[in-house]
C-alpha positions as CSV (number, residue, x, y, z in Angstrom):
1,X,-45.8,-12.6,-51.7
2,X,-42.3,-11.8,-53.2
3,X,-43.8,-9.2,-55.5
4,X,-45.5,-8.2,-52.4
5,X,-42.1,-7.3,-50.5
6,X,-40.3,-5.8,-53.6
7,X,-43.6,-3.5,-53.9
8,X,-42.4,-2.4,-50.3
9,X,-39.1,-1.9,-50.5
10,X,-39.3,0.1,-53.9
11,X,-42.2,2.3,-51.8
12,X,-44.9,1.2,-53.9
13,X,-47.1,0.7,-50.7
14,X,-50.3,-1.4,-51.5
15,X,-53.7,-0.3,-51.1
16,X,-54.1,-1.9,-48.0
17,X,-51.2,-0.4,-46.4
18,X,-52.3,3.3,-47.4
19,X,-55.8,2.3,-45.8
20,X,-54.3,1.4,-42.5
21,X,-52.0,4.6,-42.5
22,X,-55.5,6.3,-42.8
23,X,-56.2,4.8,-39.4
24,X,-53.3,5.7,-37.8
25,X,-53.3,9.1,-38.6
26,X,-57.0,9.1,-37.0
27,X,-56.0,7.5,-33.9
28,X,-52.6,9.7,-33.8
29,X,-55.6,12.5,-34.1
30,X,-57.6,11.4,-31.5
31,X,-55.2,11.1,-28.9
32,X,-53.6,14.4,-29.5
33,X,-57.0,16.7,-30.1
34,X,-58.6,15.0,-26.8
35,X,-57.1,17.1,-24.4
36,X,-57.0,20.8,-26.8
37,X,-60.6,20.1,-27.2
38,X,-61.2,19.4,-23.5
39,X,-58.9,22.4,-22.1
40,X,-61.3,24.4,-24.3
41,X,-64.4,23.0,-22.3
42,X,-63.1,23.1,-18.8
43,X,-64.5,26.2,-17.8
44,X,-67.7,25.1,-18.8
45,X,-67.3,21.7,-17.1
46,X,-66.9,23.2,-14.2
47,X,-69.4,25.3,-14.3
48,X,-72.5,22.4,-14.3
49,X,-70.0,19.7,-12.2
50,X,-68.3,22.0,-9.7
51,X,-65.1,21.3,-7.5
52,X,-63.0,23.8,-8.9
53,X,-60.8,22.8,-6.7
54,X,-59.5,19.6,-8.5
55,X,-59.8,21.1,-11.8
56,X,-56.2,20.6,-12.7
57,X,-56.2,16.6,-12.0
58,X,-58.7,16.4,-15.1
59,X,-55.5,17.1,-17.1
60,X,-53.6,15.7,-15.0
61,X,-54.8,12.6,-14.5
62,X,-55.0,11.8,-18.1
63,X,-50.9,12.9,-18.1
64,X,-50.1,10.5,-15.7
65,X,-51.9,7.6,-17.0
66,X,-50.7,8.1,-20.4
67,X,-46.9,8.6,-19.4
68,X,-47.5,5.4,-17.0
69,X,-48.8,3.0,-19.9
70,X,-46.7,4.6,-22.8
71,X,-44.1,2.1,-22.2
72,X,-46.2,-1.0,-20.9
73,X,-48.2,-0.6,-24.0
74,X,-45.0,-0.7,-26.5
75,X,-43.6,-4.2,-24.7
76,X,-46.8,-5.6,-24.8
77,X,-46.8,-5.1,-28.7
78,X,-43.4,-6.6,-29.1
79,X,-44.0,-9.5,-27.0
80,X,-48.1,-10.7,-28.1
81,X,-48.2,-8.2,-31.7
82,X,-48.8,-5.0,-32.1
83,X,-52.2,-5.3,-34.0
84,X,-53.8,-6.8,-30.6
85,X,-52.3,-4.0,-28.6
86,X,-53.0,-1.3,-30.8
87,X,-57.3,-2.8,-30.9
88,X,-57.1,-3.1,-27.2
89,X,-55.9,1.0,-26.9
90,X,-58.5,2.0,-29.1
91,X,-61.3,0.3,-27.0
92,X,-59.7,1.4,-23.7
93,X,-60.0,5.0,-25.4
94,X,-62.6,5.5,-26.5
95,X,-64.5,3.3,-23.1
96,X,-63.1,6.2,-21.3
97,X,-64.3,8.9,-23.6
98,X,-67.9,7.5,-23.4
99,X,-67.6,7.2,-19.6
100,X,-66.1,10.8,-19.2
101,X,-69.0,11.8,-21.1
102,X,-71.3,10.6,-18.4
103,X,-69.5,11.4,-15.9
104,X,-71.9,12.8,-13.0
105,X,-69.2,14.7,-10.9
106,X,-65.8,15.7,-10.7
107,X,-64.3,12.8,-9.2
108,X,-66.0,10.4,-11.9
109,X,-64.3,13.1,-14.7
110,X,-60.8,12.3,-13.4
111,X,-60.8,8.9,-13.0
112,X,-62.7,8.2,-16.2
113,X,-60.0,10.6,-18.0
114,X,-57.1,8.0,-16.3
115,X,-59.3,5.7,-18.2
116,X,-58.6,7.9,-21.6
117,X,-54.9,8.6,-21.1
118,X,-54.5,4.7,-20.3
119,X,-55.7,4.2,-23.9
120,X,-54.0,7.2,-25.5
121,X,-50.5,5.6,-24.3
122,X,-51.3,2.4,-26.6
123,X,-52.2,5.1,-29.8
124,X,-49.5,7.3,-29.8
125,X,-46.9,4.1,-29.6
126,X,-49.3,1.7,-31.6
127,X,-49.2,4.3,-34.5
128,X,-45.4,4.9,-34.6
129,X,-44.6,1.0,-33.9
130,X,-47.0,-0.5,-36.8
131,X,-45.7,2.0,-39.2
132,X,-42.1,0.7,-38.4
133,X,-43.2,-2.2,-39.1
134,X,-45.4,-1.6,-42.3
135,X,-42.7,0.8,-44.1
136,X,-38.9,0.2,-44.4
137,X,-36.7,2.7,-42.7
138,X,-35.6,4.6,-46.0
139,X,-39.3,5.3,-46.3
140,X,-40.2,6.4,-42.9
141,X,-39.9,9.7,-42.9
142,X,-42.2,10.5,-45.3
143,X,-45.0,8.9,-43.4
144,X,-44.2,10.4,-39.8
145,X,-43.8,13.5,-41.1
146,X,-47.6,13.0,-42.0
147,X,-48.3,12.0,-38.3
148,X,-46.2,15.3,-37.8
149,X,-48.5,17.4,-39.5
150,X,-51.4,15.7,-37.7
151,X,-50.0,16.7,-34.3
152,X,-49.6,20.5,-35.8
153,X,-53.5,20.4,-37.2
154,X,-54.6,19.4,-34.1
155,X,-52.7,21.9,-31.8
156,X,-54.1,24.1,-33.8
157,X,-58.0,23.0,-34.8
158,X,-58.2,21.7,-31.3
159,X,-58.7,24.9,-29.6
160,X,-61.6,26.3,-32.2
161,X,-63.2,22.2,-32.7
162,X,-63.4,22.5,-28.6
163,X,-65.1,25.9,-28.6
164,X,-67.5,25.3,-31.5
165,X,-68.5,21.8,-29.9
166,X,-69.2,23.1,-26.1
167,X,-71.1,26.3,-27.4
168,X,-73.2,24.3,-29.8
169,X,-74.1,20.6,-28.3
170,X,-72.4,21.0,-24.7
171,X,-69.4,19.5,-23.5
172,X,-69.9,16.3,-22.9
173,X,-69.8,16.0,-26.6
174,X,-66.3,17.0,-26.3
175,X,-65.8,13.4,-25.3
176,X,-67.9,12.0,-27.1
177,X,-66.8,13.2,-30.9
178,X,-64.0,10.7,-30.1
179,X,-66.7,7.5,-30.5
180,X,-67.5,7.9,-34.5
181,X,-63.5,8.4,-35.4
182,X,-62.4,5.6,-33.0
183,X,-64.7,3.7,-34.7
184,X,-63.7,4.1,-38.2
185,X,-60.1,3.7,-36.9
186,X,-61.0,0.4,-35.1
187,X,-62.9,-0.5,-37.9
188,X,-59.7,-0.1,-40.8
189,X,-57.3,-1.6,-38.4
190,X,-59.6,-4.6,-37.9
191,X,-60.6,-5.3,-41.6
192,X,-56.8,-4.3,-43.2
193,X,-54.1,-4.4,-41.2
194,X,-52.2,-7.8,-41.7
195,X,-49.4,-8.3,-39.2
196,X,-48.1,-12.4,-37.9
197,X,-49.7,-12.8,-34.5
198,X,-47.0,-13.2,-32.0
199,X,-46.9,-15.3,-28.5
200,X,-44.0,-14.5,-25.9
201,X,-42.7,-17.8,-23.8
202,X,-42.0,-15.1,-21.1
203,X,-44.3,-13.7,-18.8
204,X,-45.0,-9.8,-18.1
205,X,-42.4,-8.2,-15.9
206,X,-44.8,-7.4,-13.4
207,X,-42.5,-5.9,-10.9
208,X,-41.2,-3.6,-13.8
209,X,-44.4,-2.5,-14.9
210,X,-45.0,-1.0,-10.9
211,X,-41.6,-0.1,-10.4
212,X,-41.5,2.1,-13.7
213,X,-45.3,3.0,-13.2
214,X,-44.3,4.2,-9.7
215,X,-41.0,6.3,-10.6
216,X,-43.0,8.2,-13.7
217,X,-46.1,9.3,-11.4
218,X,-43.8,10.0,-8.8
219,X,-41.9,11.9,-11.3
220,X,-44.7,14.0,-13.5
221,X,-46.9,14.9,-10.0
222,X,-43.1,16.7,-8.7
223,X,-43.7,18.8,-12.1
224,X,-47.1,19.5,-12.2
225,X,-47.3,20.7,-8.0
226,X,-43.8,22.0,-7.8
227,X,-44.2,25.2,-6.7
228,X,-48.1,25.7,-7.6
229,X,-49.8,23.3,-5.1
230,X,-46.8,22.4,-2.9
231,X,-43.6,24.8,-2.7
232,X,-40.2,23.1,-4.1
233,X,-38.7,22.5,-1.1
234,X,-41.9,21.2,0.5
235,X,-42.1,17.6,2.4
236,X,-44.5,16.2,-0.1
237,X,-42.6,17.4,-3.2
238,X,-39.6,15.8,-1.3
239,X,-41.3,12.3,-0.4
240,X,-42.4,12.1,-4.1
241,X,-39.1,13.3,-5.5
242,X,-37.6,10.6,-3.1
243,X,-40.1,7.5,-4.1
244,X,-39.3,8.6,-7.8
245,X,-35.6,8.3,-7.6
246,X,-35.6,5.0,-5.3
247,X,-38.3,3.5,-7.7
248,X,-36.2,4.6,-11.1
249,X,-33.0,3.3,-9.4
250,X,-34.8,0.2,-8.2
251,X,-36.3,-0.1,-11.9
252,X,-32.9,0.2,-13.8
253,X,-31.7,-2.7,-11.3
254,X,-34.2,-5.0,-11.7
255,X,-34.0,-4.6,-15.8
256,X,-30.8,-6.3,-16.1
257,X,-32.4,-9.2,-14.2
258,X,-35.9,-9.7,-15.5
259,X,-36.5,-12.6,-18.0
260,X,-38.5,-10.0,-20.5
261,X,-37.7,-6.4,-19.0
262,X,-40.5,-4.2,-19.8
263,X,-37.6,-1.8,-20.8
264,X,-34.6,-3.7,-22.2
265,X,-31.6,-1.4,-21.2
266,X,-29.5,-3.1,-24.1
267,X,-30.8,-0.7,-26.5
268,X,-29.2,2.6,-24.8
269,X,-26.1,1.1,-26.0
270,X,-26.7,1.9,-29.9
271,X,-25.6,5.7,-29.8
272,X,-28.3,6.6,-31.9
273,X,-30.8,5.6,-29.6
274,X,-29.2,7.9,-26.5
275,X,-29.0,10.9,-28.5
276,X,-32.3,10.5,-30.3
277,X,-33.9,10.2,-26.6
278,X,-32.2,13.3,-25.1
279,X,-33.3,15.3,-28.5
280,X,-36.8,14.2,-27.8
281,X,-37.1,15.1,-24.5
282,X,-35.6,18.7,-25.1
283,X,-37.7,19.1,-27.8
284,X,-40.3,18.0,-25.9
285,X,-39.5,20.6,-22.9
286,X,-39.4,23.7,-25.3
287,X,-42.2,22.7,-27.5
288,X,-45.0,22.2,-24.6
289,X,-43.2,25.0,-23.1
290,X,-43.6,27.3,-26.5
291,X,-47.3,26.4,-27.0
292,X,-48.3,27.4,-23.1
293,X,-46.1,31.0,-23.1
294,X,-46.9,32.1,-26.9
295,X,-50.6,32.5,-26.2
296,X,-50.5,34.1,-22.6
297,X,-48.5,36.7,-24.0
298,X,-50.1,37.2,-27.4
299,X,-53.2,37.5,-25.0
300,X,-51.6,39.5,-22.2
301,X,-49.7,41.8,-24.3
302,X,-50.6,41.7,-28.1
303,X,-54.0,42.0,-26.9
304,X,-55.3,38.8,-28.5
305,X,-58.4,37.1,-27.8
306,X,-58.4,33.4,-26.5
307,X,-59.4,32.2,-30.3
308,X,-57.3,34.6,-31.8
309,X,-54.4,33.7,-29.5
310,X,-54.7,30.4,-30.9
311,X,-55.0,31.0,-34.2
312,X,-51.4,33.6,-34.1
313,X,-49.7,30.1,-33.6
314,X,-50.3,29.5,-36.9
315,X,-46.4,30.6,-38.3
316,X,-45.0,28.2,-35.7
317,X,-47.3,25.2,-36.5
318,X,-47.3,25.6,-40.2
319,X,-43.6,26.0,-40.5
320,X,-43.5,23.0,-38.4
321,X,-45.8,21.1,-40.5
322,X,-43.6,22.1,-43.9
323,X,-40.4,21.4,-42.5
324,X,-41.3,17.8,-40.9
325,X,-42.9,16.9,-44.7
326,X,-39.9,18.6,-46.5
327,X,-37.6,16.5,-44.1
328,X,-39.0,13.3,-44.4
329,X,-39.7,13.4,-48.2
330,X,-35.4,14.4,-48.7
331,X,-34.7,11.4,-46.2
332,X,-36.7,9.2,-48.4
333,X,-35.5,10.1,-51.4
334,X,-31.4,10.7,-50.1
335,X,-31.3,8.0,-47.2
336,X,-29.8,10.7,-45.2
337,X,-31.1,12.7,-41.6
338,X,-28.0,13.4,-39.9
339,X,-28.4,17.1,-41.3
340,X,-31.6,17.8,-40.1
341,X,-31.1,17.6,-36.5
342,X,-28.5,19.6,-37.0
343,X,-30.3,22.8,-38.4
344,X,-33.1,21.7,-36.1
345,X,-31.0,22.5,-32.9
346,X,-29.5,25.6,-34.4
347,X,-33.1,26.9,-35.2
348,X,-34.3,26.5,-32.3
349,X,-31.7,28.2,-30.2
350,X,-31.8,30.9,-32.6
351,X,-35.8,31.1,-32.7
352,X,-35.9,30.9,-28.9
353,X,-33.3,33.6,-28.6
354,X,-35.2,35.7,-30.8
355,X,-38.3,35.0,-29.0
356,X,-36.7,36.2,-25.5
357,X,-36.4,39.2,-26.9
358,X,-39.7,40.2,-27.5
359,X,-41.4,43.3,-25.2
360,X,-44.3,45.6,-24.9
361,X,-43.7,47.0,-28.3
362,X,-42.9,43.9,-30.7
363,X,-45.7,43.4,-33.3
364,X,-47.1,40.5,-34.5
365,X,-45.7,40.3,-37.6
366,X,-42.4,39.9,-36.3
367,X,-43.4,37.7,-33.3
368,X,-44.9,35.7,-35.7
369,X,-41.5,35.4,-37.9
370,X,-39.7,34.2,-34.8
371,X,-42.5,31.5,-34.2
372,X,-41.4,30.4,-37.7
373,X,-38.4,30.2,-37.0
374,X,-38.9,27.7,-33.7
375,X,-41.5,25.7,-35.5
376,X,-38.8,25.1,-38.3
377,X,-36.4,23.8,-35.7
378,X,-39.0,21.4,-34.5
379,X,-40.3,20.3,-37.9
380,X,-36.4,19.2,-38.3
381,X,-36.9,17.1,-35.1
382,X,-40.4,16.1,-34.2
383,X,-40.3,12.2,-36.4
384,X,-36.5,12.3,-37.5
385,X,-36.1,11.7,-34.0
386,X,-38.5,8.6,-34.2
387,X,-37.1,7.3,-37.5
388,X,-33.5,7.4,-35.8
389,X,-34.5,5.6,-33.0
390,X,-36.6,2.6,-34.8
391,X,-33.6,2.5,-37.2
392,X,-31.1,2.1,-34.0
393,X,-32.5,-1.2,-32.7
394,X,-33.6,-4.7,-34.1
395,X,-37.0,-5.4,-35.4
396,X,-37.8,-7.3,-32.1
397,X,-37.6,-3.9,-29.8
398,X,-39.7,-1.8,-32.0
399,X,-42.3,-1.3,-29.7
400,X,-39.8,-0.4,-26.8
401,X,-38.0,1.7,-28.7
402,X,-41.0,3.5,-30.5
403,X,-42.7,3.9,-26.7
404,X,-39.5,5.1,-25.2
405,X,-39.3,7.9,-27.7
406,X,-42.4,9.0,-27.1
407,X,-42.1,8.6,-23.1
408,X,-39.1,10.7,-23.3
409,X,-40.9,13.6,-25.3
410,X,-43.6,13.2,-22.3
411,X,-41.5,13.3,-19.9
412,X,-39.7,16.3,-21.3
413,X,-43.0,18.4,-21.8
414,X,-43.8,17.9,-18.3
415,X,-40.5,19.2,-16.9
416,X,-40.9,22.0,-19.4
417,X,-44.0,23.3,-18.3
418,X,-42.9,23.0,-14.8
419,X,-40.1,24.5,-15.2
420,X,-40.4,27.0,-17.8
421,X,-43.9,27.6,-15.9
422,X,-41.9,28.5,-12.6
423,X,-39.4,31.0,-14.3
424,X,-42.3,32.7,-15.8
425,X,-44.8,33.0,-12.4
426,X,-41.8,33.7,-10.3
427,X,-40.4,36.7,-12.6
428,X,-44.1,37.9,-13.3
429,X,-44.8,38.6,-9.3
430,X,-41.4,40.1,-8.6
431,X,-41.7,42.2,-11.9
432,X,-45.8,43.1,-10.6
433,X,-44.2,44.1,-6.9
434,X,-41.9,46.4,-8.3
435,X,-44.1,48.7,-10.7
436,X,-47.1,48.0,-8.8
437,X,-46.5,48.1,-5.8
438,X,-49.0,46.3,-2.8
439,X,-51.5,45.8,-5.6
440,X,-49.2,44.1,-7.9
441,X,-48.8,41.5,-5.1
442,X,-52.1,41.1,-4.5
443,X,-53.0,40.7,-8.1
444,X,-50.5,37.5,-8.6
445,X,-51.4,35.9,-4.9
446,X,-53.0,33.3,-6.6
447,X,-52.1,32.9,-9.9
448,X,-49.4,34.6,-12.3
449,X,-51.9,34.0,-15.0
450,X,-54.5,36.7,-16.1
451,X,-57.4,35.7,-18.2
452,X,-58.8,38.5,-20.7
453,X,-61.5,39.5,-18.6
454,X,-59.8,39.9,-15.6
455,X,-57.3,41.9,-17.4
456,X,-59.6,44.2,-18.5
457,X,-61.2,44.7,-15.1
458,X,-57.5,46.2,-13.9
459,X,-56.6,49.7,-13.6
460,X,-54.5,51.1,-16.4
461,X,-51.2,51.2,-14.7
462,X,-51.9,48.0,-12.7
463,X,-52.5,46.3,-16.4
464,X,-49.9,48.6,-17.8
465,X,-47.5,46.4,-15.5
466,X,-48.9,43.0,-15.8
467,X,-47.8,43.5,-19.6
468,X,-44.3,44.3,-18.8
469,X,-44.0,41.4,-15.7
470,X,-45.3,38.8,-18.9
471,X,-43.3,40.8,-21.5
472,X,-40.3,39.4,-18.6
473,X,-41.7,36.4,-17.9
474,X,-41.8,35.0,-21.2
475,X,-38.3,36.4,-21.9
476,X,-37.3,34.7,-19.3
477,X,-38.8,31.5,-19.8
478,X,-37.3,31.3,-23.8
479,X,-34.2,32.4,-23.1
480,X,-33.8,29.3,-20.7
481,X,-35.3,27.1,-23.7
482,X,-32.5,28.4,-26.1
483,X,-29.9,27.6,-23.6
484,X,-31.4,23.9,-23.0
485,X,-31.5,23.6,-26.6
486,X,-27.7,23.7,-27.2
487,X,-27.8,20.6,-26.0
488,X,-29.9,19.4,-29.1
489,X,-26.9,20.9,-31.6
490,X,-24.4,18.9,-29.2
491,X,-26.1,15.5,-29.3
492,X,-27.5,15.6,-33.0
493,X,-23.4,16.6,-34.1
494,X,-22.5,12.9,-32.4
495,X,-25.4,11.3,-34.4
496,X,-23.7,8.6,-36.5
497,X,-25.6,8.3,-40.3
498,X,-26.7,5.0,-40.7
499,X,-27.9,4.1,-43.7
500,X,-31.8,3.1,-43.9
501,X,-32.9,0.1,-45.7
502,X,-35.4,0.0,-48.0
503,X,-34.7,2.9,-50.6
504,X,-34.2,3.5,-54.3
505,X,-30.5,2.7,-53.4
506,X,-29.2,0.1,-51.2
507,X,-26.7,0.7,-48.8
508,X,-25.2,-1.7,-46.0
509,X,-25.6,-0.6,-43.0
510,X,-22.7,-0.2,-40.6
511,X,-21.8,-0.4,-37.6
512,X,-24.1,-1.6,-34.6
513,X,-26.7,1.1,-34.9
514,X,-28.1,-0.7,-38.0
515,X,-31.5,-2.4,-37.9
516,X,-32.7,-4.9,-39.9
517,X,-35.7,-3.9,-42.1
518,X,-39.2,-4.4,-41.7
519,X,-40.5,-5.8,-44.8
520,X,-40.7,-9.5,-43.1
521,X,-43.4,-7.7,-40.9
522,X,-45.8,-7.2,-43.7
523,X,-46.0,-10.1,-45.4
């Protein structure tokens, strides 16, 4: 057992523990390809279930269920053990893939997809948590900047797996592809992962669970209908915005009274932990934000097909994937991060500024040299953020801490979408009424968003002008990303360096931020 711990601490990981990181990086893949793979198969979907018309609660129903359970999922872990948890995800996942795979209408699709995203919130913290607690801090970021580059292969395979999939065996296979890799996943976690069983005295805080589960639907349904379904300063987007707040409010009160809060408040005191959740929920707003724009106008105005589109993310998402494995192998090997959110946040402004600057005439070469640039910034951020935050709290709020990360970055994508997405619609219309005219209104009525083939079907100075209103739309939609993302420079230059455990080196830690290390976890 002793030689068992040193093995760990040196970052000799066993055999066992490289066999479970294999599972993890399956499930992390699961939960993020599901919905790439499914947005691929949606028009088809419709197409043999009907009700167009509730199309967008396939996506977001899966949102909301996953954002709802992310952090119910990483106090259950903490309080029974995470191995249990983690099982129970994988079953809940991949019980909803099989069902959404036979689901007969629309109405079954949705609720079957809650089904999904109430599994997927157990993966994505299951994955993060369990490796805090298999690998010391110091090593860390080597291994999530592995689940780092899983997230960037599946942003970008998720798009062609979905196509080849539908055109080949149909859609509902797009669901069910999940059932062979959950299985192997369940399977390797099952047979290899050893971690002590754990048994709470407290009960669930019940009344936190609904309160929180309450404030974050309330919360992601004013983002995803603001100003599509229901205008901004409409009475429903009101009543929700309203039942949010009081719920969130109400929430944060009961939490300093409940015996076992589902979201211990104590650990927003460690510094760390605050900055590390305002980084990840900015970096969450431009990076959702980034993926939706980047291919509407590659498509729009670089005159990209849908694949292609895809594919031209490719300098963004591989820079990404370098920079998150060049960041967590020198954080290994140094025991220090504080730089990297650093140049993260000034990459980002400056790849987002350089972005907003793009018009009719920029090529994709350089296009693609200023998605490098932003995908850098994000490599700097995507896990360090993670690794901060697990290293800012005791071993005892791992799960909290590695759900409320992840929560935050949910959060964040949803208000960048909606946000960014608003920007962009409302600058695309007003730029289509003033060079087209009557028609130009007409044209954006419904949607500010022009697939290819409707595109093509427009007159030449009618399409002429839908490339300048995106060419301004997306300008103005990244130039309010590299304005949010000043605030990532300001928070990550009042990050405090703790020293992780575990390395080549020990070091003491210092100060309240310091955690204890997790080598008592895997033994």
């Amino acid at each position: 057992m002793a030689d068992k711990v040193e093995d760990v601490i040196a970052g000799k990981q066993p055999k066992s523990v490289r066999v479970v990181l294999l599972a993890l990086m399956i499930a992390m893949m699961l939960a993020m390809l599901d919905n790439m793979i499914v947005g691929t198969a949606m028009p088809t979907i419709v197409g043999e279930l009907g009700g167009l018309e509730h199309l967008s609660w396939v996506v977001t129903g899966y949102t909301l269920a996953t954002a709802a359970s992310t952090p119910i999922w990483g106090k259950i872990g903490d309080m029974y053990g995470r191995k249990g948890a983690f099982l129970s995800s994988i079953v809940i996942f991949l019980i909803g893939s099989a069902l959404s795979g036979m689901a007969q209408d629309m109405g079954q699709l949705i609720g079957f997809r809650a089904v999904q995203g109430l599994g997927a919130g157990g993966l994505m913290v299951g994955v993060m948590a369990i490796i805090g607690d298999l690998v010391p801090p110091r090593e860390r970021g080597k291994y999530q900047g592995m689940m780092a580059g899983v997230m960037a292969l599946a942003m970008i395979g998720g798009p062609l797996v979905g196509g080849t999939i539908t055109d080949n065996w149909g859609w509902r296979w797009a669901f069910y592809i999940n059932l062979p890799l959950g299985a192997v996943a369940l399977a390797l976690v099952t047979a290899v992962l050893q971690l002590p069983k754990k048994r709470s005295k407290a009960g669930i805080d019940y009344l936190g669970v609904v309160l929180l589960t309450v404030g974050i639907t309330a919360i992601v349904l004013v983002t995803t209908w603001g100003g599509t379904e229901y205008a901004w300063t409409s009475a429903r987007i009101m009543e929700l915005t309203g039942i949010g707040v009081a719920a969130l409010v109400g929430f944060v009160f009961w939490q300093t009274r409940a015996a076992e809060p589902v979201l211990p408040l104590h650990i927003f005191k460690s510094r760390n932990f605050t900055l590390m959740s305002v980084i990840g929920f900015i970096t969450g707003f431009v990076m959702f934000g980034a993926t939706l724009f980047l291919p509407l106008y590659q498509q729009a105005v670089q005159g990209a097909s849908a694949t292609n589109s895809g594919l031209l993310l490719l300098p963004m998402l591989g820079a990404m994937l370098v920079t998150s494995m060049v960041a967590g192998r020198v954080t290994t090997n140094s025991g220090r991060y504080k730089i990297f959110p650093i140049v993260g946040g000034v990459l980002m402004i400056v790849g987002l500024y350089l972005l907003s600057l793009m018009d009719t005439g920029t090529t994709r070469l350089t296009s693609g040299v200023y998605m490098a640039v932003v995908g850098a910034g994000m490599g700097c951020l995507m896990q360090i953020t993670m690794l901060v935050a697990q290293n800012s709290v005791q071993m005892k709020d791992m799960g909290v801490a590695s759900s409320s990360a992840t929560l935050f970055r949910t959060l964040g994508s949803s208000f960048g979408v909606a946000i960014m997405g608003a920007l962009f619609n409302h600058r695309v219309q007003d730029v289509m009424a003033e060079r087209a005219g009557a028609l130009g209104r007409n044209i954006t009525e419904q949607s500010a968003q022009l697939d290819a083939k409707s595109l093509e079907k427009l007159p030449t100075a009618a399409r002429e002008a839908y490339q300048h209103a995106v060419s301004s739309g997306t300008h103005s939609a990244f130039l309010l990303g590299a304005g949010i993302s000043v605030l990532v420079l300001i928070a990550a230059l009042f990050v405090k360096e703790v020293p992780l455990k575990g390395g080549p080196q020990k070091a003491s830690p210092e100060g309240a931020d310091a955690a204890p290390t997790a080598v008592a976890e895997t033994v």
